[in-house]
N, C-alpha and C positions, 0 to 999 in steps of 0.2 A: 672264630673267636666267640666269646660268649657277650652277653650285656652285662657293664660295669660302669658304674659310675665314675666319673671322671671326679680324681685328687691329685692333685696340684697339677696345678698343669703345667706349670711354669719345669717343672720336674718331667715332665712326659710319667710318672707312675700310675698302674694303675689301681685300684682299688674293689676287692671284693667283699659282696655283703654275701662272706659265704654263709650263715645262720638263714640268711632270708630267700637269696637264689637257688633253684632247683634244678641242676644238671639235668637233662634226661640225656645226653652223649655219654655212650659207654666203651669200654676200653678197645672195642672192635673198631670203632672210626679211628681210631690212632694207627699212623706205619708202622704198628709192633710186628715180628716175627709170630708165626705159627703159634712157635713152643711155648713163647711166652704168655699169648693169647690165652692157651690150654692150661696154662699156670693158673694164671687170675681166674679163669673160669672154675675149676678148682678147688679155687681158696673162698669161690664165690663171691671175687672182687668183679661187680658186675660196670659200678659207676665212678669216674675219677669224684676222689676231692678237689674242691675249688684249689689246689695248689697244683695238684695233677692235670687238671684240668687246664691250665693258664700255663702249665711251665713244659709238659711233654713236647707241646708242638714245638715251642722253641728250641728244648734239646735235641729232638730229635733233626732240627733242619741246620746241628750245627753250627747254632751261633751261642756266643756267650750271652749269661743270664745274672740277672742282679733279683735273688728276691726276699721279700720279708715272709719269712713263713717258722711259728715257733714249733717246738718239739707237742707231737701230737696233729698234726695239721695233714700228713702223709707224704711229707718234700720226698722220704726218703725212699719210699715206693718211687718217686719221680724221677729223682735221678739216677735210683738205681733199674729201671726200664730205661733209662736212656744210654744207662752203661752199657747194660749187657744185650742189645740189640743191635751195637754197634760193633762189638766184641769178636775177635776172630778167633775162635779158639784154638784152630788147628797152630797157630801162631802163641808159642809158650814165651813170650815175654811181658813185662810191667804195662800192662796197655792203660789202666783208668787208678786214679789214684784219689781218697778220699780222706783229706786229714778234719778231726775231729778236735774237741779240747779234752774229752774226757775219757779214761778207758774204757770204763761203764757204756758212753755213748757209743763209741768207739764196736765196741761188740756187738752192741743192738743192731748198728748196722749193719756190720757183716753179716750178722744172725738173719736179717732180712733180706740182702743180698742172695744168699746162698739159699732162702724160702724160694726164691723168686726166680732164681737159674737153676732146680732139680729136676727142669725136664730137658736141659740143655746138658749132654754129658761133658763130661774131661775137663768142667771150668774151678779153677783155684784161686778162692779167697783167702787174702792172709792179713792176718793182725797184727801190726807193728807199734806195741805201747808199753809203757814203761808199768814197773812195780811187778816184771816176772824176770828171768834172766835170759840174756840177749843171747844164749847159745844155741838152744831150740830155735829160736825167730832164723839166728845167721844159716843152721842147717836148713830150716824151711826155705829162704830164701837161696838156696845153693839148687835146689830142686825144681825153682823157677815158678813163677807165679802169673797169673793173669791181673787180679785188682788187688792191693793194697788196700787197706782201712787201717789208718792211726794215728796218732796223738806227734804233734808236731817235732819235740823232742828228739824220743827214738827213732822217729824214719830219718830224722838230720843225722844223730849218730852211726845210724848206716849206710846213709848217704857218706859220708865223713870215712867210714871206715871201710866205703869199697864194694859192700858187702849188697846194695841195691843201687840198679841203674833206671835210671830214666830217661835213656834216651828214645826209645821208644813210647813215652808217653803220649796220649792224645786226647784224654780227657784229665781234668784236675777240678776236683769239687773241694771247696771251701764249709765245713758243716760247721753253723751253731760259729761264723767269721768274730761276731761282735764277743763270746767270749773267750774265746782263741788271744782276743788283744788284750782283754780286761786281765787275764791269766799270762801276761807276758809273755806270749809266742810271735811276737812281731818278728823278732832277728831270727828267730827258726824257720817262720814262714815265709819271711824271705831268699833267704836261702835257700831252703828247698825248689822256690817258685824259679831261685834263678840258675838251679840244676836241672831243670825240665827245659823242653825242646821249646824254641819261639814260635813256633806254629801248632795252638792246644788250641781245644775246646776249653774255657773256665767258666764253671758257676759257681756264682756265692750264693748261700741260705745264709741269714741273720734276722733272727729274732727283731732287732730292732736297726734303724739307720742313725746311726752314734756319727758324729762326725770322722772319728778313726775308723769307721766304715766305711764310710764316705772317700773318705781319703786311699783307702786299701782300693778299693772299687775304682776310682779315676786313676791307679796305677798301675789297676792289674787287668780290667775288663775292657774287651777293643768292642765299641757299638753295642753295647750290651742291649738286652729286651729287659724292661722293668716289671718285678707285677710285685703289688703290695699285698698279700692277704690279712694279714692280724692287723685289725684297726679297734679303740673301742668302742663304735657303736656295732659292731661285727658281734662283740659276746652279751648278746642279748639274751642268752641264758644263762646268764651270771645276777646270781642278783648279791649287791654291795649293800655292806652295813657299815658305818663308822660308826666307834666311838670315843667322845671325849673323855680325856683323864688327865689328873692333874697336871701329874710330873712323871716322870720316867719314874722315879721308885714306886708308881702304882701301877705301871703295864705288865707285872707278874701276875697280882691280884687279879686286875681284869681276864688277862687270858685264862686263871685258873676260871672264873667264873664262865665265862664263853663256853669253854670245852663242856661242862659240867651241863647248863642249860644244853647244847649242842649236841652233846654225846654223837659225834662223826666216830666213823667205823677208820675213818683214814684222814686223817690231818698235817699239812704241813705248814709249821710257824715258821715264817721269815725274819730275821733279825740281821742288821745289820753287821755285828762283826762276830769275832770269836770267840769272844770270852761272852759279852751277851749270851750267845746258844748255850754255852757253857753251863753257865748263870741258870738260866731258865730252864735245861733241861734237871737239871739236880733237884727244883721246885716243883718242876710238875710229878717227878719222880716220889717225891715227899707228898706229894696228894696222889696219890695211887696208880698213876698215869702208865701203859706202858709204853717209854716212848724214847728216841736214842737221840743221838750231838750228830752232826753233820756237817764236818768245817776242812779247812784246809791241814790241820796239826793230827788228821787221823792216819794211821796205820794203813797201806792200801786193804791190806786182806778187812782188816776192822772194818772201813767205809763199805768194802764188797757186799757184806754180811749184812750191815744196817741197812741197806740200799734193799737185798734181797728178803730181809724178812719183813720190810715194810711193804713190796710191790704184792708178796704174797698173804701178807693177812695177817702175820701173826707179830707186826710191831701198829700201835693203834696211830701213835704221834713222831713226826721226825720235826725236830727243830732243826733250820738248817742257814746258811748263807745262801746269798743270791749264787755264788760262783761254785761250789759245791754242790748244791743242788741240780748245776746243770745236767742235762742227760736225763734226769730222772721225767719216767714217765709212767702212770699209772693211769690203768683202762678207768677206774671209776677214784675220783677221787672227791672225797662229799665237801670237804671244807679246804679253803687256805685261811689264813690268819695272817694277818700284817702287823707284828708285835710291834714293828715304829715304820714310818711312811719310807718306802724305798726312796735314794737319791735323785729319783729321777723317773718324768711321768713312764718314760718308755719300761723298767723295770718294774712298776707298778702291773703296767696294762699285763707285761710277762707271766708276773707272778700267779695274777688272776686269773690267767686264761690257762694254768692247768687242770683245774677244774669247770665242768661245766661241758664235758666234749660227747661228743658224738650224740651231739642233742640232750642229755643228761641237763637236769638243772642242776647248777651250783652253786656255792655261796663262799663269799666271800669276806671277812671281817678284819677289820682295820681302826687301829690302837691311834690314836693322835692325842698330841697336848695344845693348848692354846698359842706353842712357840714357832707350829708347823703352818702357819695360816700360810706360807708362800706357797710351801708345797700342796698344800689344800687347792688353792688359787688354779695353779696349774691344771690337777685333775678336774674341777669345774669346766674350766675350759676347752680336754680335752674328750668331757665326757656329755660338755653341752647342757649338766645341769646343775644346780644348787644342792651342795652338801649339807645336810643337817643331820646331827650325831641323834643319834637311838640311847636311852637309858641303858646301864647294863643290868643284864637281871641279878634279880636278887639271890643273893647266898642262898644256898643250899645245903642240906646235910647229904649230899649223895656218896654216893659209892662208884670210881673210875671204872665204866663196861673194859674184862676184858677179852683182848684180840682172840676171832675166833679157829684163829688154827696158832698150830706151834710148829717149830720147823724142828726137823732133826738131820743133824749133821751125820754122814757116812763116810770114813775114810778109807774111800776109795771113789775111782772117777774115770775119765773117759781112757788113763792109760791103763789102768787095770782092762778096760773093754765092759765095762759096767753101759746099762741102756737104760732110759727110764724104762721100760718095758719088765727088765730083772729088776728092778724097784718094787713095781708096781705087783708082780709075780709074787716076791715074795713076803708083800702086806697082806695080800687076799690068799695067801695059801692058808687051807686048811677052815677059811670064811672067816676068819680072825679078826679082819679091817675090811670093811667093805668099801668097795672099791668110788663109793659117794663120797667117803671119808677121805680122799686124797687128793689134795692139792696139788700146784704147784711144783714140780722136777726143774730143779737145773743142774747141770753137771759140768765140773768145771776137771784139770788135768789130774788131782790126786783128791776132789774131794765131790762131794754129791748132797746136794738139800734137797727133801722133801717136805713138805707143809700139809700137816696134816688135823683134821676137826681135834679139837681140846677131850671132845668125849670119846676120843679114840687114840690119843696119845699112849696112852702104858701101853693099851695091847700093839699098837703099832710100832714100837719100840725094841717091846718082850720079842714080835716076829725077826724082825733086825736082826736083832742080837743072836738068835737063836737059830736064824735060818740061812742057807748058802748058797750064793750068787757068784757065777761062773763057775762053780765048784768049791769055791773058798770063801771061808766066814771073814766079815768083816763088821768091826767095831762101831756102836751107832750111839751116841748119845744127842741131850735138848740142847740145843743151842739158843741163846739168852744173848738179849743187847748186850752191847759192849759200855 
C-alpha cells in the first residue's frame, strides 16, 4: 500500500492527498493479465490514479470495497481491470454486472470497458438502459453476454421479464451508489441485488458517504476494504470564489456578470431545481450565451444532444441540476458556478471537483446571500478556512465568445455501418476540410455527430451533403441546442 494520512479513524477510512502524493507503482506491479498489461501500455496508461492505486489490489484479491471516488478520478479503469482479469471468456454467461444511474454514464462505461478488453478476444459488453426500445437489448441478450452496464430500472425489467439471468453472477459494482438513491433506485436495486447469487464479489463507488450510503453499504458489503479519495483539501487546484448578493432575484444578474468577466470556453452552472435552470438558461440566452437546460423534464434524445455538444466544444454553457448532471464528464472544464449553495457540504465539494483535473487549474464561483450563513459555516469547516466574498466585477458592454466548433448531425450511424473513419474520408475529400478542423465523432445506432471548427462549418457541411459514405448519400444538417 502506499502512505495515506490517516481519516477517521474511528471509521477505519482511508484518505488520499491524491493532488499532493506521487505514485511512482505502475500498472505492471499489479496481478493483471498479459493482455491487459499490453492494453495500458498502449493507451500509454503507464501509472494508476490514486483510486486505482488504493482500489486494484483490493479487487483484485476478491474482497468487497467501499470507496469515495467522483466521476473523473479513474474508479472506472479500476473496476473495470478488475472485471475483466477475472473474466473467463470461453464461459458465455452474465459473469460481472455494473448498474449505473445514468445512461449517459452508463455508456461511458461500457465505452471504457470495451477500450480496455480489445486485446482480449470474443468478450461482450452490453448496455441495459432505458430511453431506446427493449427489443434490440432482449435479442442482444438471447445471444448471451459476458458484462452488463446499466441503469437500474431496465436490467430489473429484464430481470422481471426472464429475459436476463444472474445466476452466474460474481462480480456486482455499484457506480455513482449515492445518486442511484437520490434518483430513486433503492426498490430496483434491491431487487436486482437479491436476484444475484449470495456468494459475489460487490464494490460500491459513491461520490460521497450520505447516510443512505451508509446504510446501503452495512447491507450490502461483507468486510469491506475502505479508501476515501475525494476530500477538500485533496483539490488544491481549484481555486473558489464567493460572492455576496442580495437576494435570489439578483443571482441572474451576478452570473451574467461572472460569465462576461470569465469568458470560460466550458461552463457549468449548478442550480438547485428545475425551473431555476429553466429560469436562467432563457437569461443567459437573452445576453448572447450559447448555452442549453439540463434537468430531469428533458427528452432522452434532447438531454443526449446537450450532453454531446457541450463535451465537444460547440455549447459554451450547461445550466444544469446536481442529478442530471450526473455522468457528465469533461477532459477540461475551465469554470463551475454555483448559482445558489448546494444542499449539502458533500454536493458542494462534488460540484467543484469537476473542474480542475488532471492537474489543470480551475475555478470555481459561488452565488450566496446573507440567509446562507449555516451553509457557509459548514464549508469553512470543511474546507478549514474563512470565507470572505470578492466584489463582483463591474458591468460590461461585452459581447458572449462564441463556442469554437459546431456539431453536425448525420442520419445515419452505426447500423447503416458508417465508421468515423467514412466521416472523416469524406470531410477531407477533395482538401475541402482539413483534417485539424475535425472534432469530435460519435456515433450512435441511426445517427452520427461530428464537431467541427466554426471557419470550417459550410465547407464541412456542403462535403456531407454532397459526398457518399458506404456507397450512399446521406442527409447532414447543424444541430443547435434544444
Amino acid at each position: 500500500m502506499y502512505n495515506t494520512a490517516l481519516f477517521a479513524q474511528t471509521t477505519g477510512l482511508r484518505l488520499l492527498q491524491d493532488v499532493v502524493l506521487t505514485y511512482k507503482t505502475q500498472f505492471s506491479a499489479f496481478a493483471l493479465p498479459q493482455a491487459l498489461l499490453d492494453t495500458l501500455e498502449s493507451l500509454a496508461f503507464h501509472q494508476p490514479t490514486p483510486v486505482q492505486a488504493e482500489s486494484l489490489p483490493v479487487i483484485l484479491a476478491g474482497k468487497d470495497l467501499l470507496a469515495q471516488a467522483a466521476t473523473g478520478s479513474g474508479k472506472t479503469a479500476a473496476f473495470a481491470l478488475g472485471i475483466l482479469s477475472k473474466l473467463n471468456v470461453k464461459h458465455f454467461r452474465v459473469q460481472s454486472l455494473v448498474l449505473c444511474p445514468t445512461r449517459e454514464l452508463a455508456e461511458q462505461v461500457a465505452t471504457e470497458i470495451r477500450t480496455l478488453a480489445r486485446s482480449i478476444h470474443n468478450i461482450k459488453v452490453l448496455t441495459l438502459c432505458g430511453g431506446v426500445p427493449t427489443k434490440g437489448q432482449t435479442l442482444s441478450l438471447e445471444h448471451g453476454a459476458h458484462i452488463i452496464v446499466g441503469t437500474p430500472g431496465r436490467v430489473l425489467d429484464h430481470l422481471q421479464q426472464q429475459h436476463l439471468q444472474l445466476d452466474e453472477l460474481s462480480i456486482l459494482v455499484l457506480d455513482e451508489a449515492d445518486r442511484m438513491l437520490e434518483m430513486g433506485f433503492a426498490d430496483e436495486m434491491q431487487q436486482i441485488i437479491a436476484a444475484a447469487p449470495a456468494e459475489r464479489q460487490q464494490l460500491l463507488f459513491s461520490a460521497t458517504f450520505a447516510p443512505a450510503v451508509k446504510k446501503l453499504a452495512d447491507a450490502l458489503l461483507k468486510a469491506p476494504e475502505q479508501v476515501i479519495i475525494d476530500s477538500p483539501k485533496a483539490k488544491t487546484s481549484i481555486s473558489q470564489e464567493f460572492y455576496l448578493v442580495e437576494d435570489s432575484s439578483a443571482r441572474a444578474a451576478a452570473t451574467i456578470r461572472l460569465l462576461f468577466a470569465k469568458m470560460p470556453s466550458s461552463c457549468v452552472v449548478f442550480a438547485n431545481t428545475r425551473k431555476e435552470v429553466q429560469s436562467l438558461t432563457e437569461q443567459l440566452k437573452q445576453a448572447g450565451f450559447s448555452v442549453a437546460a439540463l434537468h430531469g423534464d428533458l427528452e432522452q434524445r434532447d438531454r443526449e444532444q446537450q450532453l454531446l455538444q457541450f463535451a465537444n466544444g460547440s455549447l459554451q454553457v450547461l445550466v444544469a441540476t446536481d442529478v442530471a448532471a450526473r455522468g457528465l464528464d469533461i477532459e477540461k472544464l475551465d469554470l463551475v458556478l454555483n448559482y445558489e449553495l448546494a444542499h449539502d457540504t458533500d454536493t458542494h465539494i462534488h460540484r467543484i471537483g469537476r473542474t480542475g483535473r488532471a492537474g489543470e487549474q480551475g475555478v470555481a464561483c459561488t452565488l450566496y446571500t446573507e440567509q446562507d450563513g449555516y451553509k457557509l459555516g459548514l464549508l469553512e469547516d470543511a474546507f478549514e478556512q474563512d470565507i470572505t466574498p470578492l466584489p463582483l466585477p463591474l458591468t460590461q458592454n461585452a459581447k458572449a465568445p462564441l463556442p469554437a466548433m459546431i456539431t453536425i448531425e448525420i442520419d445515419g450511424g452505426k447500423k447503416q455501418k458508417l465508421r468515423p473513419a467514412d466521416i472523416v474520408g469524406a470531410l477531407t475529400r477533395d482538401e475541402q476540410v482539413a483534417f485539424a478542423d475535425i472534432g469530435k465523432i460519435q456515433l450512435q445506432e441511426s445517427r452520427a455527430y461530428v464537431a467541427v471548427k466554426r471557419s470550417a462549418f459550410k465547407a464541412a457541411l456542403q462535403q456531407l451533403n454532397n459526398s457518399k459514405m458506404k456507397g450512399r448519400s446521406f442527409r447532414a444538417y447543424r444541430l443547435t441546442p434544444a
